[in-house]
C-alpha positions, 0 to 999 in steps of 0.5 A, a space after each residue: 500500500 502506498 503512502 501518501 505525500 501529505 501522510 509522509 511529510 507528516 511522520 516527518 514532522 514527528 520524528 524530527 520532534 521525538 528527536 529534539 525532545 530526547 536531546 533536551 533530556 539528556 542536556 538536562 540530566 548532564 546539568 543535573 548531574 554537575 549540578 550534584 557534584 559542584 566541584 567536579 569539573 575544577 577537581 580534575 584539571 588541578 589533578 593533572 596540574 599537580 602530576 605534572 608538578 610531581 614530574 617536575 620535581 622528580 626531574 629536579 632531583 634526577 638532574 640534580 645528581 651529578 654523575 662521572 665517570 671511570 675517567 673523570 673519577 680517575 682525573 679528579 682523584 675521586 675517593 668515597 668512603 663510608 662513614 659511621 659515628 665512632 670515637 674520633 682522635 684528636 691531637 695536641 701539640 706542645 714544644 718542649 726539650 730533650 734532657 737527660 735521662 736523670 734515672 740513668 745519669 750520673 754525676 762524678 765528684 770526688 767525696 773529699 776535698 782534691 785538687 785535680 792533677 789530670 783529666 782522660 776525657 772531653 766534653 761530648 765523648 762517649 766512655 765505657 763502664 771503667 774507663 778513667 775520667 780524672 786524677 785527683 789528690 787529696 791529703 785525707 786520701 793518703 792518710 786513709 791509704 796509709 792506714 789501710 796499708 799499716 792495717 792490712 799488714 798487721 792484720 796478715 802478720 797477726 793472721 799468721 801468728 798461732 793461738 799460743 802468741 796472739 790472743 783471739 782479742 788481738 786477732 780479731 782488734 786486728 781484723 777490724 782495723 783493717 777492715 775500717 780501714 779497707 772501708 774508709 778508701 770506699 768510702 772515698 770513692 776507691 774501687 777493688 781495682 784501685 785498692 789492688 793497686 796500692 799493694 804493688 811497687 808501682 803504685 801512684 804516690 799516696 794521695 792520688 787515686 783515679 775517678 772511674 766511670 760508674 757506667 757508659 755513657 756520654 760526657 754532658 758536663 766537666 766543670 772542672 779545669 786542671 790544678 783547680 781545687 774541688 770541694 768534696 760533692 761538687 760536681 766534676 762530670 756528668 755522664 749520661 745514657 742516651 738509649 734513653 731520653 727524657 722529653 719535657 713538653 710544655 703546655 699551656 694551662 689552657 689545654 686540657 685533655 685527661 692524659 689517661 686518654 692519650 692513646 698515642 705520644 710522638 716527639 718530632 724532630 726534622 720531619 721524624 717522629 719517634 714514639 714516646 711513653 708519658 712517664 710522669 706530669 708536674 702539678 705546678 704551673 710555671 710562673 714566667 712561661 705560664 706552662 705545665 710540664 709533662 714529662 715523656 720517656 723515648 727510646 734513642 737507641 739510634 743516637 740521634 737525639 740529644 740531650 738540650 736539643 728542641 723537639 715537638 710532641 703530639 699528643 693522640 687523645 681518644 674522645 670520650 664520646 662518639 661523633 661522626 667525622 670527615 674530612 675537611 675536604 668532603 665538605 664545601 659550601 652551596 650556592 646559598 652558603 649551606 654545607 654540602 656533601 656529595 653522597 654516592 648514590 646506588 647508581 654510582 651518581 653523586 648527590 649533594 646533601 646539606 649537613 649542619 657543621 660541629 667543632 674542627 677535629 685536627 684537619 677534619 670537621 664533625 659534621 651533623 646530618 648524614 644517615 649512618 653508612 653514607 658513602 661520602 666523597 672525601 676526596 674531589 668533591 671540588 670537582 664534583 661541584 662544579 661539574 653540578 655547577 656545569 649543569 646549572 642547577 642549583 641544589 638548594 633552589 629546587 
């Protein structure tokens, strides 16, 4: 059946109408549908605002890494390390003197008055043990060997003498005197050696006797000239064992550190240091220098030190607390006038971290901060800050 022209432009009319009524519908439901969640339209262009900011920042800190590599590292001298909190070394130093060892020392002097005849040594050499130093005479000294040679004679003629002749009182009188006598030469500084040779024909005129060395060692004094007249206890010489030295440091009374806590001393002299043992520390302060003295024992078996000569100690003092220290070297200064380090990051890129500066150890700083095994570059951070200066980004205005 056909339809016709009138009929068609009707229906037409219709659909166009049922068409335009569903659009409205669904316009409204969209209005609707913003209307019930206001913020909607703003909340998602701020949210791709803020991820691209996220982006930005992730950038920043990938830039802000500085990354070298085998040759430059090789270059630059680059060294890391892991740091840690621990105990730390400080070191003072003081300036102070050799001296002799007065322990080892010893002093010559005749013990009754003399007058001395002749000298066998100098100042500065060195003498073995028994060696002759000087020749004295002293009228006390021969009176005591002539009573020694009278005593001993009576004692050997009445030691040969039977019971029946000397009584036992007179043998033992005998015997005594000798010995007083025998005693008296020791007593004025005679040796056995020295007594032995008062029996024979070529023995020294009486009075004259030979002042030995006690010891080896080496002549650090003789205030005596020939023909002068000594009194009995005034020193002639004075020999001295150098394998072992005294060290006296002078300290400020200012410096204070528990010498318990010394772990280490060094005494140095033209560019060599020498261990030393801290032996003993005075309780007084010196009124003109206004310095405490602390005196050290070292070993100079080498004969390179010597008695009045100037020397530098270093004293190695443990802390008594932990902190984290580094060297000076790791450290610089950012472009806003922070402290930096240069961190070693897993990817073998370097990241400068900001760290809070404490008190200067010797030639490295305690420093504040840095988490527990961080591998620092201790050594060519300069190097390392300006290829991050190269860049040019600013760690600290990111």
């Amino acid at each position: 059946m056909g339809i016709k022209p009138k009929q068609s432009v009707i229906f037409f009319i219709f659909f166009a109408l049922l068409q335009s009524t569903c659009s409205l519908a669904n316009a409204d439901e969209h209005e609707h549908s913003l209307a019930l969640q206001p913020d909607l339209a703003h909340q998602r262009p701020e949210q791709h605002s803020h991820d691209h900011s996220e982006d930005t920042h992730d950038d920043a800190v990938q830039h802000q890494a500085v990354s070298l590599s085998k040759v430059q590292r090789s270059m630059a001298g680059v060294e890391v390390t892991k740091v840690y909190t621990n105990v730390y070394a400080q070191t003072y130093y003081a300036p102070a003197e050799v001296k002799a060892n007065g322990y080892t020392s010893y002093i010559v002097s005749p013990r009754t008055e003399s007058v001395v005849m002749n000298r066998y040594v100098v100042l500065g050499e060195k003498v073995q043990q028994g060696q002759k130093l000087v020749t004295l005479f002293s009228h006390e000294m021969a009176q005591a060997q002539a009573d020694y040679l009278l005593a001993k004679n009576e004692w050997e003629r009445t030691a040969k003498l039977g019971s029946e002749t000397v009584s036992e009182s007179e043998r033992l009188a005998a015997k005594t005197r000798f010995n007083a006598a025998y005693g008296q030469l020791i007593a004025l500084g005679l040796n056995d050696v020295a007594i032995q040779k008062l029996h024979s024909p070529t023995s020294d005129t009486l009075g004259q006797y030979t002042l030995v060395a006690k010891q080896a060692g080496v002549v650090l004094k003789d205030n005596f000239s020939q023909g002068q007249r000594i009194s009995a206890g005034s020193e002639l010489m004075l020999l001295a064992d150098e394998t072992t030295l005294w060290i006296d440091a002078k300290l400020s009374v200012n410096t204070k550190f528990d010498l318990e806590r010394v772990s280490q001393a060094f005494v140095s002299v033209d560019n060599r240091d020498y261990v030393a043992q801290i032996i003993q520390q005075t309780h007084t302060i010196d009124t003109q220098t206004r310095t405490k003295v602390v005196r050290l024992s070292v070993n100079n078996e080498s004969d390179t030190l010597h008695a009045g000569m100037f020397v530098d100690v270093r004293f190695v003092v443990t802390s008594e607390h932990k902190a984290m220290v580094i060297p000076e070297s790791a450290v610089i200064r950012g472009g806003d006038q922070n402290w930096l380090v240069f961190v070693e990051q897993v990817d073998k890129s370097f990241l400068p971290v900001q760290v809070k500066m404490g008190p200067q150890i010797d030639d490295q700083r305690m420093v504040y901060g840095l988490p527990e095994g961080s591998r620092v570059a201790v050594k060519g951070a300069f190097f390392i800050a300006s290829e991050l200066a190269k860049s040019g980004f600013d760690p600290h205005n990111h």
